[in-house]
N, C-alpha and C positions, 0 to 999 in steps of 0.2 A: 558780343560787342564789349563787354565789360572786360570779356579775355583778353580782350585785343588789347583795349586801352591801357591794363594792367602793363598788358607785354611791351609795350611803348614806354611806360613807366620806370620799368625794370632794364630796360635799356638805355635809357636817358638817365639812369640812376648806376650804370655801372660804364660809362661813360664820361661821366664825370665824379670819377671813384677816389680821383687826386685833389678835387676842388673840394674846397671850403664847404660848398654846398652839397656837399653828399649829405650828412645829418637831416639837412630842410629837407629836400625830395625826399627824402624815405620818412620823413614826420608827415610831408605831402600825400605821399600814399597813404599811411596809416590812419588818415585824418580822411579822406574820400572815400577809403572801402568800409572803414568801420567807425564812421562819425559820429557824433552823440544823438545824430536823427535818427543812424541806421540801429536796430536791432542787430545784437551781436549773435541771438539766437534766430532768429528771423530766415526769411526764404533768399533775401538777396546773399549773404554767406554761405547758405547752404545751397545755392545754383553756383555762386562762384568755386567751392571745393569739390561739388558735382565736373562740374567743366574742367578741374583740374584734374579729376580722377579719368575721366575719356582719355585726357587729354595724354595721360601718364601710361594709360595703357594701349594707347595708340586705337581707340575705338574712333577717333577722328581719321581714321585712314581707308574705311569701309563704310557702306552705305547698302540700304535697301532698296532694290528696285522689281517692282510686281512685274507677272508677264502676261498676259491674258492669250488664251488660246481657240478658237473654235472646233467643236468637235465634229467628226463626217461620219457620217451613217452608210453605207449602201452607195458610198461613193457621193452621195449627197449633202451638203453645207447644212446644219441643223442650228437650230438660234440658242445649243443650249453651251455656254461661255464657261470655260473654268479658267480661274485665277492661281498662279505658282509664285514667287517669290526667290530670289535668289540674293547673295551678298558679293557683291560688288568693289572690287578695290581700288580706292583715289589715286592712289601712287603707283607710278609704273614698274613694271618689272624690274627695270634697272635704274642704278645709281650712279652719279659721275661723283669722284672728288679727287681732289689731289696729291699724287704721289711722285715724290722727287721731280719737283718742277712741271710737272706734267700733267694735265686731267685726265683719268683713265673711267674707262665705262665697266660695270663691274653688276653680275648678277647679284638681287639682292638674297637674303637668305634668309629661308622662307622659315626657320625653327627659330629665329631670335628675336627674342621679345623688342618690343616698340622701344624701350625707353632705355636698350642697351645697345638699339642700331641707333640712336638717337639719343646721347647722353642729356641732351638740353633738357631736354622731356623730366631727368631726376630735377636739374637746376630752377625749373619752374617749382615742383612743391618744395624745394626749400626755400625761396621766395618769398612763398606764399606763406609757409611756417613761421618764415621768419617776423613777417606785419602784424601775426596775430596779436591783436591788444593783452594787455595783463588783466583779463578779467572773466567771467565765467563765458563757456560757451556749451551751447547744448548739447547732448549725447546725439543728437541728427549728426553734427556735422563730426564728432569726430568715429562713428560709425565710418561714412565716407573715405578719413584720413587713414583708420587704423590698418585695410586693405594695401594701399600702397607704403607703409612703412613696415609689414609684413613680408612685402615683397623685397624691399629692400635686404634685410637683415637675412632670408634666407636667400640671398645669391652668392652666384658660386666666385664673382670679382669682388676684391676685398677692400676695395676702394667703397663699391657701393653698400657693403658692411659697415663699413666706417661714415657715409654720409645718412646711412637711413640710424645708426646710433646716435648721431648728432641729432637728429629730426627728434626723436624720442626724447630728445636732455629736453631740447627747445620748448615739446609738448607740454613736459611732465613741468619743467621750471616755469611757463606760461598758467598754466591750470590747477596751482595747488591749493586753491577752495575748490575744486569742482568734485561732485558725488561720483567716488570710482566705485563706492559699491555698484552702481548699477553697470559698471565698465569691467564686471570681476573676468568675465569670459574672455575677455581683450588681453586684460592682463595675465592670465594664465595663458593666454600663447605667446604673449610678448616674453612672459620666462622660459618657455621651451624654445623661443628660437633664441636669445639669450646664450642659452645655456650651448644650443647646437653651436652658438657663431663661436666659442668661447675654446669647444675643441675642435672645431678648423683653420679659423683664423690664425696665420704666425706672422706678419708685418707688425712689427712693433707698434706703431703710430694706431692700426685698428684696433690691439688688443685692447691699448689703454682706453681708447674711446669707446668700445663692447662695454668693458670694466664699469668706466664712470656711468655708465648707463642704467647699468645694473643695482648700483649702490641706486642711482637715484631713482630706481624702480621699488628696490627693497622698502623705500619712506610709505609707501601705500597700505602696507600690509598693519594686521596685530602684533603684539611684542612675542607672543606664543609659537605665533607663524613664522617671524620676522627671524628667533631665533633657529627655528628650523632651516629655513633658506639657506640663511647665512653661514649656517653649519656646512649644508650639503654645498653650497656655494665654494665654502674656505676648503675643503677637503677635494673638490674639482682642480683649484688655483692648484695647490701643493702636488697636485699626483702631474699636472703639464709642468710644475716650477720642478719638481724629480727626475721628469724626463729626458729634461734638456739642461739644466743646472751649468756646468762651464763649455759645454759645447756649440750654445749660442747664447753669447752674452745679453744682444739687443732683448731676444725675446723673455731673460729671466730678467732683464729689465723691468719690461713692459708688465711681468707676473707680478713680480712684486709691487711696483708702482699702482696698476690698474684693479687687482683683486686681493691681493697678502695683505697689504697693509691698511686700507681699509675695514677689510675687516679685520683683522687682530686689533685695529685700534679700537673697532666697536665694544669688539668682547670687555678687552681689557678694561676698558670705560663703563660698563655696566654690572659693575657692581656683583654679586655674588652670584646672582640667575645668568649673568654670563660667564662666570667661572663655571659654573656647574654646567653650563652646555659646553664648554671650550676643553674639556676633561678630553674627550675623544679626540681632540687635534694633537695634543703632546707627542705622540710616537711620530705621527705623519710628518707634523712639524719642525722636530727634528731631523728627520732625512733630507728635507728638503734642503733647510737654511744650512745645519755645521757645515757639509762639503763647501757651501759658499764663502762662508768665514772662514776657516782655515784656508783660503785660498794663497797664495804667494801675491803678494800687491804690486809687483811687478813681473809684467806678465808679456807673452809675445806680441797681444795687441796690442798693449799699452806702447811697444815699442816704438811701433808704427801711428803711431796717435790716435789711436783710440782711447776714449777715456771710461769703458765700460766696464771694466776690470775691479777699478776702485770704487766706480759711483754702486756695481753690484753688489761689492763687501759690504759696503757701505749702509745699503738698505735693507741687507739682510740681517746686519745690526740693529738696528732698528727695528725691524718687522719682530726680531727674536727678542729684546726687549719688550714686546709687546707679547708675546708669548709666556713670554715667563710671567708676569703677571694674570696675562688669563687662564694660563693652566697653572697656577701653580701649586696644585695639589698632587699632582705626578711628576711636576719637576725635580723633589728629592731625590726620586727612584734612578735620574738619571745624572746624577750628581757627577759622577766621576767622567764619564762620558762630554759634559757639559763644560766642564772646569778644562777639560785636555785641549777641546777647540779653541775653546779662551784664549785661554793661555800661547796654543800656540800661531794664534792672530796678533798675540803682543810679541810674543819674540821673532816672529819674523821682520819686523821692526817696519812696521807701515810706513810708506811714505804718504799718502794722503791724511792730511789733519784729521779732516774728520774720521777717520776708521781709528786711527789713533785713540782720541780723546774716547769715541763711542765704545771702542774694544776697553777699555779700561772701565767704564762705567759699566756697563751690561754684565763683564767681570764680575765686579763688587757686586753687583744686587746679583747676577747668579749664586754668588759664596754663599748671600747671606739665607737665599731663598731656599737653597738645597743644603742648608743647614749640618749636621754632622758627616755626611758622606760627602759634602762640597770640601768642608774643616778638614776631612781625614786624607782629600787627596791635595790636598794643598800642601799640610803639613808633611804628609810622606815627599812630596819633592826638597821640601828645604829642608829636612832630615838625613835624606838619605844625598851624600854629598858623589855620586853619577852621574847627574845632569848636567849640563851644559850651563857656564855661570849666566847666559843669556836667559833661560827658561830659569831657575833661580829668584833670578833679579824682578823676572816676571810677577813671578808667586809671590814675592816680599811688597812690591808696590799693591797686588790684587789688594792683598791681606790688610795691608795698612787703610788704601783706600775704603775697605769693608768697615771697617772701625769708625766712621767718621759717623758725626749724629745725621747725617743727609741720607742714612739708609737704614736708618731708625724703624721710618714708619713698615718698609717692607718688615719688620719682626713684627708688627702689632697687625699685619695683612689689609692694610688700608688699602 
């Protein structure tokens, strides 16, 4: 009954999805299921996510019914009864719905899960996720949830990858006083299938939302752990952002957006214990990003109006930016290598502003970071007068911009 009522709720609330009073109904729900009488820990929340979870796996669609039989002896009726049991299905064989104007009858199929012949079935627990108050709720109830958002994250449609990743942000931003030590086992499978969805998934739109899911799982852990993860995490991102690099733009989009730059920006942010783990990204790291920076900024898709060309340079500017800071104790080594990509991201003459501006800057703190072998190949190009006056002019703006006191503190290793 309370299912029901919910489901009236959530109907009469997406209904009126354009009125004014969408806000009140859903403060209306949240104020009925989980009011200041009701226990947030209590039995009525935990029948309600119970009824969700049937409901999700379609355990509402079968039933028990006993069969009692008499047994004959010698051809004769004896009084002694045995009882069997069998399961029983509410729903009929077949299904109508509608295709090109038409209702067709159609066998159902007997291998597909309840809640992917029945997409509602997902739409109800995120619903339901989504009411949950801002405030502690007990390890009962989300025992019950962590099942069907397991279920989510390992299927094989990536749409329902991308809504059971949603459900996990919803959880995790809902819950953060709540004791995950006692949830450690939960969250070691939620990072292995994480980690599975991470190299399946290629829809741009799910990766990112795998991605933020992920960072916002990694806040659980110790800083010892934290850095471990995020290592084996950042080194997964770069070997799928190597694979496919200009051959699918939307997806090194989504790489870089949803797992590169999060984490380099962690490393780079944490101070010397994340330099010293981020040592091992430098070689990887560069495979990945130079081919995208020296890319040509005008490009065939660009032609056709896609804008993926530029916004990829762009963030692999940035991602490498953050690079160079968290690794910058191997970044010498690859001095001359680093300075050529540079350089030849400036002379191709960017037309987007931003790669412009960022190619120029990440320049300068590369020169200064990679120190005498950065100097040495800088100087050989404005020395040796070969080069094209475009790459030249490059090297001379690099050099000057390197000089300015804004890139001071990169000498002193802040």
């Amino acid at each position: 009954a309370a299912l029901s009522f919910w489901y009236s709720c959530a109907r009469g609330d997406k209904e009126s999805a354009n009125d004014t009073r969408n806000a009140t109904i859903t403060n209306l729900q949240r104020q009925i299921l989980f009011g200041s009488d009701v226990d947030a820990s209590g039995s009525w929340l935990l029948c309600l996510v119970r009824a969700c979870r049937a409901h999700f796996f379609g355990r509402d669609l079968f039933t028990i019914r006993g069969k009692s039989s008499f047994s004959t002896r010698n051809g004769l009726s004896q009084n002694e009864t045995s009882f069997s049991y069998e399961v029983v299905p509410l729903s009929p064989p077949t299904q109508t719905r509608l295709y090109l104007g038409r209702t067709i009858t159609e066998t159902r199929k007997p291998h597909e899960k309840p809640y992917q012949e029945v997409p509602s079935r997902v739409c109800v627990l995120g619903n339901l996720i989504a009411l949950f108050p801002e405030r502690r709720i007990s390890g009962h109830v989300l025992h019950e949830i962590w099942p069907m958002v397991y279920e989510l994250l390992s299927a094989h449609r990536e749409v329902l990858v991308a809504f059971g990743a949603c459900c996990l942000c919803r959880l995790l931003d809902a819950w953060d006083e709540i004791d995950f030590e006692s949830q450690e086992p939960a969250l070691n499978n939620l990072k292995m299938l994480l980690d599975s969805a991470i190299k399946t998934v290629r829809e741009s739109p799910v990766v990112v939302m795998v991605g933020i899911a992920q960072q916002r799982l990694f806040q659980y852990n110790g800083i010892s752990s934290d850095q471990v993860l995020r290592l084996k995490a950042t080194q997964q991102w770069f070997m799928i952002l190597n694979q496919n690099q200009t051959l699918r733009m939307p997806l090194s989009w989504s790489c870089l957006v949803g797992g590169v730059l999060p984490n380099l920006y962690w490393f780079a942010k944490s101070g010397k214990d994340g330099r010293n783990s981020a040592v091992d990204l430098g070689r990887l790291g560069l495979m990945a990003l130079l081919p995208l920076i020296q890319m040509e900024s005008m490009s065939q898709d660009e032609m056709f109006g896609s804008p993926f060309t530029s916004e990829v340079q762009w963030l692999a500017l940035v991602a490498f930016s953050n690079l160079l800071l968290a690794a910058q104790d191997v970044m010498p080594r690859h001095g001359g290598k680093i300075l050529s990509a540079l350089l030849i991201c400036l002379a191709n003459g960017p037309v987007d502003g931003r790669v412009k501006v960022w190619s120029k800057h990440v320049s300068a703190s590369a020169l200064v970071i990679c120190g005498d072998r950065g100097q040495q190949f800088v100087d050989g190009i404005l020395e040796n007068k070969e080069y094209q006056d475009i790459l030249v002019n490059a090297a001379e703006d690099v050099k000057t911009w390197a000089a300015q006191p804004t890139f001071e503190h990169l000498l002193l290793g802040k």
